[in-house]
N, C-alpha and C positions, 0 to 999 in steps of 0.2 A: 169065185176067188175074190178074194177083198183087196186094196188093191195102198200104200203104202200114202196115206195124207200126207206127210212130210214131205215127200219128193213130190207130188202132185202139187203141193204148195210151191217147190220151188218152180218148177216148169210153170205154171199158172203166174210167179211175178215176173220170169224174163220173156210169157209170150202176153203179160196182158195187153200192153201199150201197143202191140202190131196190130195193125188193120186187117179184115176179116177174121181173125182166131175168135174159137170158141172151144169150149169142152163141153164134153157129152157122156154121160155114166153111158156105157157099151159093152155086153159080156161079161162083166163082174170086174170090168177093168176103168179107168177114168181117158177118156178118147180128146184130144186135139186137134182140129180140125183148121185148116187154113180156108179163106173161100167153100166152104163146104167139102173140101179135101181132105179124108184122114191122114194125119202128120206123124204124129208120136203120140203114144198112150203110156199111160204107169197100167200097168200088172203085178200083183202082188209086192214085190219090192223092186223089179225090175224097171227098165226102157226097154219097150219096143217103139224102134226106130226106122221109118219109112226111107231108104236109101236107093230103093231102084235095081232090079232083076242086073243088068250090069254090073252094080258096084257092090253088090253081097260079098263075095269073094274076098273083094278088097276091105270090106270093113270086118269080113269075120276073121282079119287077122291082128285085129286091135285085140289089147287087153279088155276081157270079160265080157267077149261076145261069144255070141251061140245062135244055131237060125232059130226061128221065129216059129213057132208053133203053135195051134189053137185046135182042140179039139184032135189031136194026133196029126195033124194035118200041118205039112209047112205052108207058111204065107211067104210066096215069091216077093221079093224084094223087100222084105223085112227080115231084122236083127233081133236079137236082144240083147243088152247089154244089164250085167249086172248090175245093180245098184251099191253095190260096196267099190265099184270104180268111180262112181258119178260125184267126184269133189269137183266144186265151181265149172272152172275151167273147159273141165272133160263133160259137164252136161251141156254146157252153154257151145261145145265144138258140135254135139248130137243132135241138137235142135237145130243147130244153123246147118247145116247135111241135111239134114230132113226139109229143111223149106226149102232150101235150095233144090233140093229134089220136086220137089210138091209144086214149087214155082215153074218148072218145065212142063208140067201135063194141059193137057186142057183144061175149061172149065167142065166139073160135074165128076172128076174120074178120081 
């Protein structure tokens, strides 16, 4: 699945300037990584958003979320969020959740 340059573009200018980020083509998707940690990816038009087995519940009750799925399979502690919600504000809340998240784990995981 090809995965939406425009919104890959904006997530790439608000995570360029942090220390350890990087992106990575992954699955037919564009991956984000903190420290070597997968963060948030673009998928076709969407965000999936790394939030933590905990707080799934709680974010799948935002506007244009849905759980997270790859190959039929859920990914525990991932979301996805529409991409028709993702004006400024509400992307730059999804990535700061997500590091914030990704900042708790060890290094490697």
């Amino acid at each position: 699945m090809a995965y939406d340059e425009t919104l890959a573009d904006r997530v790439r200018d608000r995570l360029a300037d942090l220390p350890g980020v990087t992106d990575k083509r992954m699955f037919g998707s564009l991956a984000f990584l903190t420290d070597g940690r997968l963060t948030v990816g673009v998928t076709g038009d969407d965000l999936m958003v790394r939030v933590g087995a905990e707080a799934a519940d709680q974010a799948l009750t935002q506007p244009g979320t849905r759980l997270m799925e790859m190959g039929g399979r859920r990914m525990r502690g991932w979301i996805r969020v529409d991409g028709a919600e993702l004006d400024d504000d509400v992307l730059t809340a999804w990535l700061e959740r997500a590091r914030a998240f990704v900042a708790t784990l060890p290094p490697g995981k």
